[in-house]
N, C-alpha and C positions, 0 to 999 in steps of 0.2 A: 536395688532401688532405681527407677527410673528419673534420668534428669529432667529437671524444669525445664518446661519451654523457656526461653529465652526474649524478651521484646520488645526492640527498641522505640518508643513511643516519642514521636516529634514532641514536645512541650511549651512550643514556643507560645502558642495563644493559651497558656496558661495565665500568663501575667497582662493580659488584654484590657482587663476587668471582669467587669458584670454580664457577658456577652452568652449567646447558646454556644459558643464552644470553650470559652472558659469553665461554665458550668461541666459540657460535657467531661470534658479533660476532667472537672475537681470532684464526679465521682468517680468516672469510668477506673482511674488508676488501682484506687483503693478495690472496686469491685473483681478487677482483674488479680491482684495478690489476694483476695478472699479466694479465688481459684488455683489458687497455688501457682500462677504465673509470675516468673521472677521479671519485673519489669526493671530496665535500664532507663533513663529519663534523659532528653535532650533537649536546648533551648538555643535557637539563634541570639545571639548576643547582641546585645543593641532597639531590636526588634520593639519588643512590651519589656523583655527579662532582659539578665545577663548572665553569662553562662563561660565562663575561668576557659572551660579545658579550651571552646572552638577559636580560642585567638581574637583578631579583632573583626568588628560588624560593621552595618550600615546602620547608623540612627536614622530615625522614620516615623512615617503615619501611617495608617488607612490606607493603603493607595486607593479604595473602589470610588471615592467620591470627590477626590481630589480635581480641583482646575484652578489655572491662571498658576502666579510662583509656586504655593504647594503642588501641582504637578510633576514639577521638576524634582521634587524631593521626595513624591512619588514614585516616580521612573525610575531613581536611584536602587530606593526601596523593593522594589520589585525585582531590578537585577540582583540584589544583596537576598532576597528569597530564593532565587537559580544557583546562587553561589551555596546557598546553605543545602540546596537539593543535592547538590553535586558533595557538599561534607558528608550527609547522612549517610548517604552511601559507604565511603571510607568509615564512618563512626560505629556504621553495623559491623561491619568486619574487624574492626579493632576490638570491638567488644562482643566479639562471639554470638549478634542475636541470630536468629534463629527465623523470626519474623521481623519485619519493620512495618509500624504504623503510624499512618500521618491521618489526623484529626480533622484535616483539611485536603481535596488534592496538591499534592505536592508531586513533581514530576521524576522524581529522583532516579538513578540507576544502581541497584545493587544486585550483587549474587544469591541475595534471599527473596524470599517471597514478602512479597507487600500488600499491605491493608491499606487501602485509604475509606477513608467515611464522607461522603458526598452529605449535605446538609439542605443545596437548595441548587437552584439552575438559576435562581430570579435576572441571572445579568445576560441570559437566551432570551427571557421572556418579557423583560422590560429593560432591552437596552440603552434607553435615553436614561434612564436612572444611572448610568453606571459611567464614571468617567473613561473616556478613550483610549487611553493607554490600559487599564485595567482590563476595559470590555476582549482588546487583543491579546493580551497578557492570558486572560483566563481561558479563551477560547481555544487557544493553542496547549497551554500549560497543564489545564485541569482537565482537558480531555486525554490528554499522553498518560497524565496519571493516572486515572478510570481505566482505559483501556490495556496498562503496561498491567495494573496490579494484578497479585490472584485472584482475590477480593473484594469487591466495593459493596462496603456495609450503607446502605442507605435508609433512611429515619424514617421513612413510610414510604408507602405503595407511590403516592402520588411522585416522588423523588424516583423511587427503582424506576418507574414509567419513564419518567424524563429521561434518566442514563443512558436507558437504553435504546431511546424513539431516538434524541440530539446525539449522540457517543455512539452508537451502534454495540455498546459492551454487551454479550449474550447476557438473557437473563438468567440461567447457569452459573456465573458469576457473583449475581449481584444477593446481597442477602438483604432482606428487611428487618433491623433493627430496632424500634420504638424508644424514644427517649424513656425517662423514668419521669416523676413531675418534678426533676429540677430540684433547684438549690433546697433544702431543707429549711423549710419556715416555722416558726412555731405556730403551733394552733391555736389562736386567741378567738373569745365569746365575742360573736356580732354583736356589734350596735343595733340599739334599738332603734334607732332613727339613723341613716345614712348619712354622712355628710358634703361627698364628695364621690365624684363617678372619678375613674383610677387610668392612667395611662402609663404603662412600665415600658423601656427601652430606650431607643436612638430616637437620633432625628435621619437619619439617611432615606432618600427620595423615596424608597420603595415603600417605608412605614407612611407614607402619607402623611405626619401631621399637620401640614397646610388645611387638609379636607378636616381632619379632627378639628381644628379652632376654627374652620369655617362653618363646620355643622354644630358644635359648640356654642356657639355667637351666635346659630339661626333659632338654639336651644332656647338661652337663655333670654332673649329679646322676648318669647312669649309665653318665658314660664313665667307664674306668679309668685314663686317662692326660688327660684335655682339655685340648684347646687355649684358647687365649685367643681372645677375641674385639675387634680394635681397629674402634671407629669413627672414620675420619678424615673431618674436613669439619669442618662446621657443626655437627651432632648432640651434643646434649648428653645423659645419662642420669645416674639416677641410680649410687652406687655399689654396684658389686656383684661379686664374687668374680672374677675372670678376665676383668674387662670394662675396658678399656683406651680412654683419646680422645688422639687427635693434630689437634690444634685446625688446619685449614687448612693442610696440609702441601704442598709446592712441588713439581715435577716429580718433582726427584730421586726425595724422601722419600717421596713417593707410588712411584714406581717400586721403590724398596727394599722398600715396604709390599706391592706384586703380586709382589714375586719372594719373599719368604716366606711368603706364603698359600695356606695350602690348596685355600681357592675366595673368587672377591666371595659377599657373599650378599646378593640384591637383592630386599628383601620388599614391596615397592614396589605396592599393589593399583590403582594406573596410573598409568601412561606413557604419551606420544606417540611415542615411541622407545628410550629406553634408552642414554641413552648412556656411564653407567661402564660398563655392561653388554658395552658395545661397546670400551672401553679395557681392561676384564680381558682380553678375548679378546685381543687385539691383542698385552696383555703376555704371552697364554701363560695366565694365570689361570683354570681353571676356574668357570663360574658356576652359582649354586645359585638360582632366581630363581622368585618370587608370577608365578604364568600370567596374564598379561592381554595383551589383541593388540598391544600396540606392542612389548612386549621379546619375546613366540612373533614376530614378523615381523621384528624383527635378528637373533635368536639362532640359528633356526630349531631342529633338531636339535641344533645345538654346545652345549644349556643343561640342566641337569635342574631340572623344574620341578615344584612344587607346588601345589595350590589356593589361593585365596586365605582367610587366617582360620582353619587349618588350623596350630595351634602344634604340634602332634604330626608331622603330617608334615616338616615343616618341622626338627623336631629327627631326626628319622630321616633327612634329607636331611645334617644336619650331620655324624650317626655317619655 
């Protein structure tokens, strides 16, 4: 009988929340042991999770979006990621993997071959979004990782492009992946009248929602009847007439929130993929969605889209 692969899987953004690579990590596992892949599980300690065997961590944030004091606890954070690059390593070899894969670039050194899964480049392509330490962090960090791995699985064409035009990784290397559509929803009967057009995720500068509540508000000023606008996630706003948050809502509630929406509306000026974008569709939701190649190559035709920065069109996309 031949032995199971072996593979040690970073776990750390498991415990993140609601994010695309929480989700990835909470099917990818399961789908890898339906392959008969013996997966070992790993979690930096302190990070999101905690994790007994690595000792003690760096408690943290976010670093990408950090300024002023949170930076400094940032900065920290970020060397406390280098530190756990450099565990992984040892962790492979203590436990026999075979492969090491990180969910994220991770820069790590070990005597196995490694996988990293690349998600997006957004912090090349809009770097004022990205706080400064990060913007140098990543630049350096996630391209060693790209370039060290055997592997770099990338979530669509428009990402392999980036790897390989920014990183120079042959595209030899690089595999094209496609997410699946994400978290498992139930499938609930549309409303017969909509009630609400739906925003799912963060607030971090790249999702734009400045431009949502400003094309929102150009919305609503000349509909005769307008809808509300809920953001569920992370995203915080200020308050304002018709603008509603449902702080991290769970399958269900989120399923309840696509079956009385009018459309997601995804203002997003980049993606490596899209993937609520990819869960409205699935629940039937219409998407209203900022043009950029990673959500035009999920969507394709199935999305009406606008430019990017364009609050006007974007409120005409709402009426």
């Amino acid at each position: 009988m031949m032995r199971r692969v072996r593979v040690l899987v970073d776990t750390t953004f498991a415990s993140r929340g609601h994010s695309g690579t929480g989700v990835y990590l909470e099917r990818l596992l399961p789908a890898l042991r339906a392959q008969g892949v013996e997966v070992v599980e790993a979690a930096r300690p302190g990070r999101y999770g905690e994790d007994p065997e690595a000792g003690p961590g760096t408690s943290g944030e976010d670093a990408q979006h950090r300024r002023g004091p949170a930076a400094l606890r940032s900065a920290a954070n970020l060397a406390g990621d280098l530190r756990w690059a450099a565990e992984l390593g040892r962790r492979a070899a203590r436990v026999g993997a075979d492969v090491l894969h990180h969910p994220l670039p991770v820069p790590a050194r070990a005597r196995v071959p490694q996988v990293v899964t690349v998600h997006d480049l957004a912090f090349v392509h809009h770097p004022a979004d990205f706080a400064p330490a990060f913007r140098r962090y990543a630049r350096g960090a996630h391209r060693a990782a790209a370039r060290r791995a055997a592997i770099v699985v990338a979530v669509s064409q428009a990402t392999a492009d980036d790897v390989h035009r920014a990183w120079g990784v042959p595209r030899g290397r690089i595999v094209v992946a496609y997410h699946g559509p994400g978290q498992a929803l139930p499938l609930l009967a549309r409303a017969e009248a909509p009630r609400h057009f739906l925003y799912v995720g963060d607030d971090e500068p790249r999702k734009d929602v400045p431009g949502l509540l400003a094309a929102y508000a150009r919305y609503r000023a000349a509909a005769a009847a307008p809808l509300a606008l809920v953001l569920a996630g992370t995203a915080h706003a200020p308050r304002a007439p018709g603008v509603e948050q449902v702080a991290r809502p769970d399958a269900g509630a989120l399923a309840a929130l696509h079956a009385a929406a009018a459309a997601l509306v995804h203002p997003s000026r980049h993606e490596g993929f899209g993937l609520t974008a990819l869960e409205a569709m699935t629940a039937g939701t219409p998407v209203l969605a900022v043009r950029n190649p990673g959500v035009t190559e999920v969507c394709g035709d199935a999305a009406r889209y606008v430019d990017p920065g364009d609050a006007a069109a974007l409120a005409d996309g709402l009426t």
